[in-house]
Each structure stands twice: as C-alpha cells, then as structure tokens.
C-alpha positions, 0 to 999 in steps of 0.5 A: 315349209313355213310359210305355205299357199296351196292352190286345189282346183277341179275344171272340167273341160268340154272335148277339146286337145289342150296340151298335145304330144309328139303325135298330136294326141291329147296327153294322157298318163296312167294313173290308179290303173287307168288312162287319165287325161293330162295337162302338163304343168310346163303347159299350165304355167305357160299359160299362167305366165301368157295370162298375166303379160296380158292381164298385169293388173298393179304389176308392171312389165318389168316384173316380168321375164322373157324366155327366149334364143334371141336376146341378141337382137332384144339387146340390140334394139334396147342399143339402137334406141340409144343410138347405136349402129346396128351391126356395131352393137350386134358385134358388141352384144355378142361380143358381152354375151361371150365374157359372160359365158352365154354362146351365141351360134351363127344366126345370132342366136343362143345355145338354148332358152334363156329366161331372163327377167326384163330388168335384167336385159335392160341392165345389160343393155346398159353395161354394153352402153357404160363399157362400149369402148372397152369392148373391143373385138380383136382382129381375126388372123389370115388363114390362106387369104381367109379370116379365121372367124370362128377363131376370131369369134372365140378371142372376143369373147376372151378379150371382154376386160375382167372389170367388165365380165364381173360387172355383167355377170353381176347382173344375172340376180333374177331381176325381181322378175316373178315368174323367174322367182316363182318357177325357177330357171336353170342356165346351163352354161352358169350353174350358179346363176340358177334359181330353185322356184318358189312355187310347185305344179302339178301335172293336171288329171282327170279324176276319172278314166278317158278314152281318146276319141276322135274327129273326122274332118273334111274341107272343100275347096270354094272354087271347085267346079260344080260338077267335081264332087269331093272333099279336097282335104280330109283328116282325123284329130283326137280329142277327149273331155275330162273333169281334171284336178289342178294342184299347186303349192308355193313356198312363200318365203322362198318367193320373197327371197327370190324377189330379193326381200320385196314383200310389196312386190312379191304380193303384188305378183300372188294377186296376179299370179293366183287369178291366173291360175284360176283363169288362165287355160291352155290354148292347144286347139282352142281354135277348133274346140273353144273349151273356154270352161272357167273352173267349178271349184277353186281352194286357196289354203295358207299353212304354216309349218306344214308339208305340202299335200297334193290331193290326187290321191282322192281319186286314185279309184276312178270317178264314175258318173252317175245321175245323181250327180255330174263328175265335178260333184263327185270329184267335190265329194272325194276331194274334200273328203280326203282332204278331212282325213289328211288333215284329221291324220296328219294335223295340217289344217291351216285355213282355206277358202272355197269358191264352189259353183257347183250344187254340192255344198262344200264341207271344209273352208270358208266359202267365198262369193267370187274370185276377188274374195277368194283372192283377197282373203288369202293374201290378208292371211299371208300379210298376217301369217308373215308380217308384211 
C-alpha cells in the first residue's frame, strides 16, 4: 500500500457477552493453542458505522449508507414526499428495481441486504420521479379467469425502456458513502457494481487464554401470592471478560478513490471513522452487563510504501497475570516489544501515536494527551504524506 493507517488498540472489557454465537455464547477462537475470547470484525465495524450515524460530527448524513431488504419502502416514502400515490409508486419502484436487476420477493422485499449509500437511494428516487411515465407495467394475461402475477411481475421488470435501465444502473458508483468506501460491499445480482474496502478489520482476541463462565438467573413474578414460594423463570447465560487486541488497517488511496477522488470528504470520514473505532463497543448484552470499558491503549501509525502488519502474533504465547502488573500492562509490554522487531527486521517504521492510560510508559511513538490529539496528528501526517 502507498499510503497506509493502521489502528493497534488493546481493551479490556469487564464480564460481559458482547458478540454472541449460534448458542448465545460469547465468540471464542483458538489461537496459539488456547481458547481465546473473540469479537468478530463484522461485530466491530457495525458498531463503528452505529456510532458514527449517531456521533456524525462535520460529516453529514448523506455520506453515509443503509443496509437493509426494504429499499422499497425507503423508495416509496422518498416518492410520497413528492406526492406520489402509495400503491402507484410502490408499483413503479418494483417495477425500476427489476430493469435494474435487483429482485424483489412478494413482501416487498429484496433477495438479500443491500448496501446503499443514501445519495444513491435518493438518485434513484429521482430517476423513478424524471421517468414516471415511462415506466409502465404491463397488462398481466388470463390464465382460467385468473392474472398470471408472477409472470406479469417478470414483464415489468423487462419492459423497463433501455434508456432508463442504463440511467438506473448508472447510479450504483458508491455514492460518496464512507462506510461503503471504507468496508466494501458485494451485490450479487450485479458483480460490477461491487466495491473492494478500503479499510481491513481484524477479528478481536484476547491476548490471553478465557474460560467461559456462566450466570444463574432467576426472576420472580411481582403479583405472586405470598404464600407461593419460587422463582418463576430461571436460566443460565454465558459470559467472560478478556484483555482483547484490535487491529485495523485502511488503505488510504484506495479510500479516496472509493470516495470518487474527494480528499475533503474522505478526511472528514477518518476524523469520524478513527474515533469510532476507538469509542464505539458492541451492544450484545450490554443490558445486563454494561461493559462500558473505553480502551487503555490506542496506536494510530501512518506508513507509507509499507505492508500492513497486524500484531496478534505478539501474544501467540498467552499473557498470564501476575501481581505485578495487570493483563493490559503486560499486553502493552508484548505489543510493542514485537512491534520493534518487525520494525528493526522488516524496515517499516513510519510514525505513530500513543495514547496509554495505562502505568506502563510506552517505548515506541509519539505519546499523545487525549484522543483529539491522537486524532488530529494523524490526519495532519495524512494531509502531508498525500498532498491534500
């Protein structure tokens, strides 16, 4: 990569189940051996993206995506608003949505997610608007005194004017939505209109080994009779608590090709981008456990002409606590003393910021106050490593 920003962070979270399996235990994977405690990157950067819808700062809405089965009725609504009939404008979007190649099932729904930045459902809106007349459903045939729906439902989509179809399909570019330009998205139905993602995440671990533990609850019912004794619910959940390492790396040329050559935009999407990977966590359980822990040591480095290296190797052999020092301090320890090695074998330095609250005194980077520094520094390297 030419232009690299990497993201090292080490957060220990109290007990807790933050990104749950198929059984609803918390996600483990073996790793040097041992059980590790897991957050799944898929976990993490839905989180991400959550936090920034809610926490946009400079960045306005329209930067940002949608995932979802119902961009029908998100078409619609955009259509009622310009005064369009309901079933009408249901019958068109579907209708649009077909010569495009994008199937919707009988509740109105499509095959699978899409993700979709906003400025891209709003330009379809728009087409559908410019194009009413043109789009035009065919009459179903009689079939035994009945319409042939499904049938029908297949000529519209192929009656959709070649002129229009182009114009629709024209406007699936990404629509300068970061979290599209940053993680990518696959449309099955239209493999050309895929994008690779800028930025990599890791699966979380814990650096050390975790055992699964579990909860024993009971509830009681508030109008019970006095005299009837006993829980009226009971059950277990599993939890555990883990010291994990986060690791993420994003390819920054490819993030402002992605955002169709914006440099102001696609700055504007780190600042938003980089503090909510630091400050967003998983909600799984967060009801029950509020494992609300901010993390104790956070690395932004920016290289250039470099690979990226994920550092999970550094605790490969399991951290094991000590009174000396807690797990965090000794996961420090390990982190940075493979990052010298890598660096002092492989000749990728770069430059790096440290925020650490923890006791131990870090060895490499710049250390930094807060995280509006730690953000700040490294997008001034950005701005001077790629001219923007």
């Amino acid at each position: 990569m030419k232009h690299l920003l990497e993201i090292h962070i080490l957060q220990n979270f109290a007990p807790s189940n933050l990104n749950r399996d198929d059984t609803g235990s918390p996600k483990d994977a073996i790793f040097g051996g041992v059980r590790r405690g897991r957050i799944s990157s898929q976990c993490l950067k839905r989180a991400a993206r959550e936090y920034v819808r809610e926490n946009p700062g400079g960045l306005p809405q329209e930067a940002l995506a949608l995932r979802t089965k119902r961009l029908v009725q998100a078409l619609v609504e955009q259509l009622k608003a310009k005064g369009r009939a309901e079933e009408e404008a249901r019958q068109k979007v579907e209708q649009a949505l077909g010569g495009m190649g994008l199937k919707v099932d009988a509740e109105g729904k499509t095959q699978y997610l899409l993700f979709l930045g906003q400025q891209e459902v709003a330009r379809i809106a728009d087409l559908i608007e410019q194009h009413w007349d043109g789009l035009v459903a065919p009459q179903a045939e009689e079939e035994g005194g009945k319409k042939k729906a499904k049938d029908a439902k297949k000529a519209g989509r192929e009656a959709v004017p070649d002129e229009i179809r182009k114009a629709l399909s024209r406007v699936l570019d990404g629509g300068k939505a970061l979290d599209v330009a940053l993680f990518g998205r696959m449309l099955a139905d239209l493999p050309e209109k895929n994008q690779d993602a800028a930025c990599q995440v890791a699966h979380a671990i814990s650096t050390h080994a975790v055992e699964r533990e579990f909860d024993f609850y009971t509830a009681v019912d508030d109008l019970k009779p006095d005299d009837n004794a006993g829980a009226d619910m009971l059950g277990t959940v599993e939890f555990n608590s883990a010291c994990f390492y986060r690791y993420a790396a994003i390819d920054l040329e490819k993030l402002r090709a992605n955002l169709q050559g914006d440099a102001e935009l696609m700055l504007r999407g780190l600042e938003a981008f980089l503090r909510a990977m630091v400050k967003a966590k998983p909600s799984g359980k967060q009801n029950s456990f509020a494992a609300h822990n901010d993390p104790e040591y956070v690395v932004f480095a920016v290289r250039q002409e470099a690979d990226p290296r994920n550092l999970a190797n550094a605790f490969e052999k399991p951290i094991r606590p000590n009174k000396e020092k807690s797990l965090t301090e000794a996961s420090l320890e390990q982190l940075e003393a493979k990052w010298q090695k890598l660096s002092e074998a492989y000749d990728q330095n770069g430059e790096a910021w440290v925020l650490n609250l923890t006791e131990v005194k870090s060895q490499i980077g710049t250390p930094v106050k807060n995280l509006g520094e730690l953000v700040a520094k490294a997008l001034e390297k950005v701005r001077a490593n790629m001219g923007v």
